[in-house]
N, C-alpha and C positions, 0 to 999 in steps of 0.2 A: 504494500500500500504506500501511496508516496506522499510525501508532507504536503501537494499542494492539494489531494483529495482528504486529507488528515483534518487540514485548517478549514475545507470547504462545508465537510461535513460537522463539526466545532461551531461556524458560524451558522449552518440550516440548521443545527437543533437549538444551541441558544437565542437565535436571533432572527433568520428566517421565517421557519417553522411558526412558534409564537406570534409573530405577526401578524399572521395569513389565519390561524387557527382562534385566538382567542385565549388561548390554551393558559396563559398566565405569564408572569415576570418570575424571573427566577433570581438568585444568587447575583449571577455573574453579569447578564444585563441588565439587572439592578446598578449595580456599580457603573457600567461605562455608561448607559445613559444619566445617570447622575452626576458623571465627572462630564461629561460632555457638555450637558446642559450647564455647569458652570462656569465652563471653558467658555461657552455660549455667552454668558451674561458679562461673565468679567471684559470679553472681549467686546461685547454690542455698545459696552460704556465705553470704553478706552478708544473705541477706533469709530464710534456711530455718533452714540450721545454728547459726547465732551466737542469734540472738533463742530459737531452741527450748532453746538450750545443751548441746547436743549434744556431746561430746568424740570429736572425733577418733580414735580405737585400732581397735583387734583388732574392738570389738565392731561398729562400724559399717560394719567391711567383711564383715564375715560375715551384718549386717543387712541390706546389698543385694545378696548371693552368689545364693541364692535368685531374686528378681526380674530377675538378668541374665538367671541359665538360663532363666527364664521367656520374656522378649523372644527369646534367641538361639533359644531351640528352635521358638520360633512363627515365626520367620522362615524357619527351615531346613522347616518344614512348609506354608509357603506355597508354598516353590520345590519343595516335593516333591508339589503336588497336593492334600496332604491338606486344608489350611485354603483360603480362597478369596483371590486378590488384592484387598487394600483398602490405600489409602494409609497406614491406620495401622499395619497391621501390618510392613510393606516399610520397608528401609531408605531415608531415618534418619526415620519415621514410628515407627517401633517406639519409639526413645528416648522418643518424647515419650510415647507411652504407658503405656511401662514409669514413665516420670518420674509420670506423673498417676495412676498406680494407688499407686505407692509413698507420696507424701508424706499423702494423708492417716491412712495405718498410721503412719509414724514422727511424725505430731502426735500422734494416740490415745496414741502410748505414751508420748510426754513428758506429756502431761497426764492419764494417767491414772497414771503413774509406774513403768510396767510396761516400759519400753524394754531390749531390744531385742525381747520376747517378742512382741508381735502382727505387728510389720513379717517378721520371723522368719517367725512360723505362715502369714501371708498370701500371701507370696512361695511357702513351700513346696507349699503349696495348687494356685495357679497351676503352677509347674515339676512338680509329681505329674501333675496335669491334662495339658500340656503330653507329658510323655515317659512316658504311659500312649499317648498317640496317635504317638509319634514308634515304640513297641515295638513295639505294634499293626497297624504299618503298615511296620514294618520290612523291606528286602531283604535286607543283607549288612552283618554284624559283622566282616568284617573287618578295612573300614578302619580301625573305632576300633583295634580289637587295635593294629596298626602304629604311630596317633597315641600310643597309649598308650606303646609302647614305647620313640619315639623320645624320648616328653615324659622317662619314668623316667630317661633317659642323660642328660639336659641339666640336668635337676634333681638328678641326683647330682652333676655338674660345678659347678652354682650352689653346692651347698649346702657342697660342698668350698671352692669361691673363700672362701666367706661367713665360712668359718672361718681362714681364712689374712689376708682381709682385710676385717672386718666392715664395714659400711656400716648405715643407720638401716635396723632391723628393718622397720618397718612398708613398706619399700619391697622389702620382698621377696615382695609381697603382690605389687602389678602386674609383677615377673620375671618371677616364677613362671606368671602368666597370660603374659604375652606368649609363655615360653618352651612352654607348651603348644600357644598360639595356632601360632607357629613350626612345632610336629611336625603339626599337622594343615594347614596347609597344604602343609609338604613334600610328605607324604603324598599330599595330593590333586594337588598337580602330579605329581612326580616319578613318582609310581605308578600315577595313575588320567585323569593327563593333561588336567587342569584346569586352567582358565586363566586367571592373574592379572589382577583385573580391575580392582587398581590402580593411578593413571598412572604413578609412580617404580618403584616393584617391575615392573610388569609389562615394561620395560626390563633391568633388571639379572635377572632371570631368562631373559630371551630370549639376557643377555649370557652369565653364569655357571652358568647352572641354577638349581633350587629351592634348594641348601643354601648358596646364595649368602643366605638369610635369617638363617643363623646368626651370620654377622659384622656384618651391618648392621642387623638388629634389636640386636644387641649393643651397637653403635656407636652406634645411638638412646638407647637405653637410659641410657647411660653420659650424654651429652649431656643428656638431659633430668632424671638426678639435679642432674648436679651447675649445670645452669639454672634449677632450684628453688631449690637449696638458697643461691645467691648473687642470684637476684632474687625470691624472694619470703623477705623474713626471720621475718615471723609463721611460727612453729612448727605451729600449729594451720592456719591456711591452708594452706601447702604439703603438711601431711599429708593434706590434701583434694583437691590436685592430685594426691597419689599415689593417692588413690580411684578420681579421675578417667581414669589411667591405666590404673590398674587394670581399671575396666570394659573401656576401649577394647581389652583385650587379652582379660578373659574372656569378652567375647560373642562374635566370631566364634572364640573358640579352640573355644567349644560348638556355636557355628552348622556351622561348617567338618565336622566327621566326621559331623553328623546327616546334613548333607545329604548324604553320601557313601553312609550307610547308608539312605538313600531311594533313592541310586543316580538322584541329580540330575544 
């Protein structure tokens, strides 16, 4: 057998395979896509953000809101039939697409001096597109109903902590995503019997159940503030890992009930 059918076969089961199948995250592409994706952020700031001069805030998370929903709902319409299996669209193939559709809107707007307006229009454009076909093709509005429900309860709890014991606004931005991301996976285990298909989680929910996610996305959460906020001291920087977080939280919070409501 020779090393380069050795690696080929290495990458179709860890990486491949999963892809195409649903089959789950394991181990080891656990690891490279999370070093990738940081390779990702640290680089999208140093060679995107800084040189465009972009700031940080309110404005540029509501600049990529849009293009999430876009990515997460084309994903959730891959696995539902509606679009066809292609690397880019499957996760994490979608990121990089979502990535290469977005940046040339957000250079337009710095240089044309219109920011956040075209990256805005652009993204909405795609996500109309997107959940015109997710409606279209729709089974059952239930589960969102439920996701909804569960998110409302955990976001009143957030937003009571918030005021009892504030923390950097802008980080209330990836919470509040996670904590949605949270009720729709509950949801889909708890209720619809869906099956966690990532490697740590998918243990402690075999351990505790599904709303074994409320205390340990918590617990993430809390760890990864306050690991920011003492190893990255650039202000403008860490506000861009809260970005970063951010997404990881609103795409599959959106992916997660679409596909339920395709009845994946």
């Amino acid at each position: 057998m020779s090393v380069t059918a050795d690696l080929w076969r290495f990458f179709y089961n860890e990486f491949w395979h999963p892809m195409f199948t649903r089959s789950g995250y394991n181990a080891v592409n656990t690891f490279v896509y999370a070093l990738l994706f940081g390779l990702g952020v640290i680089y999208s700031y140093r060679y995107i953000i800084k040189p465009l001069k972009i700031k940080v805030d309110e404005r540029l998370f509501w600049a990529v809101t849009p293009m999430v929903v876009f990515g997460a709902t084309v994903r959730a319409l891959v696995d539902g039939g509606v679009l066809p299996e292609n690397p880019l669209i499957l996760t994490p193939g979608i990121f990089f697409t979502a990535f290469v559709l977005i940046v040339p809107a957000i250079v337009a707007d710095t240089k044309l001096k219109t920011y956040p307006k075209i990256t805005i229009a652009w993204g909405t454009v795609l996500a109309i597109w997107a959940n015109y076909l997710l409606v279209t093709h729709a089974k059952n509005w239930r589960p969102y109903e439920l996701t909804l429900l569960h998110t409302a309860v955990s976001w009143a709890a957030v937003f009571l902590f918030y005021r009892w014991r504030p923390f950097d606004r802008l980080y209330l931005y990836p919470v509040l995503a996670h904590y949605f991301d949270i009720a729709s996976t509950v949801v889909g285990i708890h209720f619809y019997h869906y099956r966690e298909v990532h490697w740590v989680e998918h243990y402690l929910v075999s351990w505790f159940g599904a709303y074994v996610y409320y205390p340990w996305i918590t617990f993430i959460l809390v760890v990864v503030y306050y690991a920011l906020k003492y190893l990255v001291p650039d202000e403008e920087e860490r506000r861009f890992w809260y970005l970063a977080v951010y997404i990881l939280g609103l795409g599959p919070a959106i992916r997660d009930p679409a596909q339920m409501v395709l009845q994946v």
